[in-house]
C-alpha positions in Angstrom: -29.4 13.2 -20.3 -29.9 16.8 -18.9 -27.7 18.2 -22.1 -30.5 16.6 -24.1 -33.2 18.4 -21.8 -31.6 21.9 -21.9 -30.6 21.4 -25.9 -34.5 20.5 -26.5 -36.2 23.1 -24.4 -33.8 26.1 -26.0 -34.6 24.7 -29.6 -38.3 25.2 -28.6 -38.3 28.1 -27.1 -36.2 29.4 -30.3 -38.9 27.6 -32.6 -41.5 29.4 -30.6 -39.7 32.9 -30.9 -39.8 32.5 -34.7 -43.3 31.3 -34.6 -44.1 34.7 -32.8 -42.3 36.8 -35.1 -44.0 35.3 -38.1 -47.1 35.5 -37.0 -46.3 39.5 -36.0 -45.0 39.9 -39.7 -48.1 38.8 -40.9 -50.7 40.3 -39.0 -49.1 43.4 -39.3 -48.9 43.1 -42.9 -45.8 42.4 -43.9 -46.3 40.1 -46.4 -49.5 42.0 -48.2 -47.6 43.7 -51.4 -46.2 40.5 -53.5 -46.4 41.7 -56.7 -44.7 45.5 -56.7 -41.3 44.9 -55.3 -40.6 42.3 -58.1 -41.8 44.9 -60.8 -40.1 48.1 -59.2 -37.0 47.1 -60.3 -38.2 47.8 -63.9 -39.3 51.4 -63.4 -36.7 54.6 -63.7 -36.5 56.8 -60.8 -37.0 60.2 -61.5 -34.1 62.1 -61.8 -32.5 64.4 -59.0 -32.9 67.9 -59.4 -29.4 69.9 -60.1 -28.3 73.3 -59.5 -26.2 74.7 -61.6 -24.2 77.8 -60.0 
């Protein structure tokens, strides 16, 4: 029974930790910009600059 005590109250507290760290994510605005990173990929990046010697 104590296996079943320690088992819940780490799966909880893990829960809880993801919780957190969602909650961070989006109040720090993680999650603002949905529609860019899905049309970046269809944009050329400029080209480097070369020296030629």
């Amino acid at each position: 029974m104590s296996v079943i005590l320690i088992l819940l109250i780490a799966s909880i507290s893990i829960a809880a930790l993801f919780l957190f760290a969602f909650l961070w994510g989006v109040k720090s605005g993680q999650f603002e910009d949905d529609y860019s990173p899905s049309s970046r990929i269809l944009f050329d990046d400029k080209p480097a600059s070369s020296k030629k010697q």
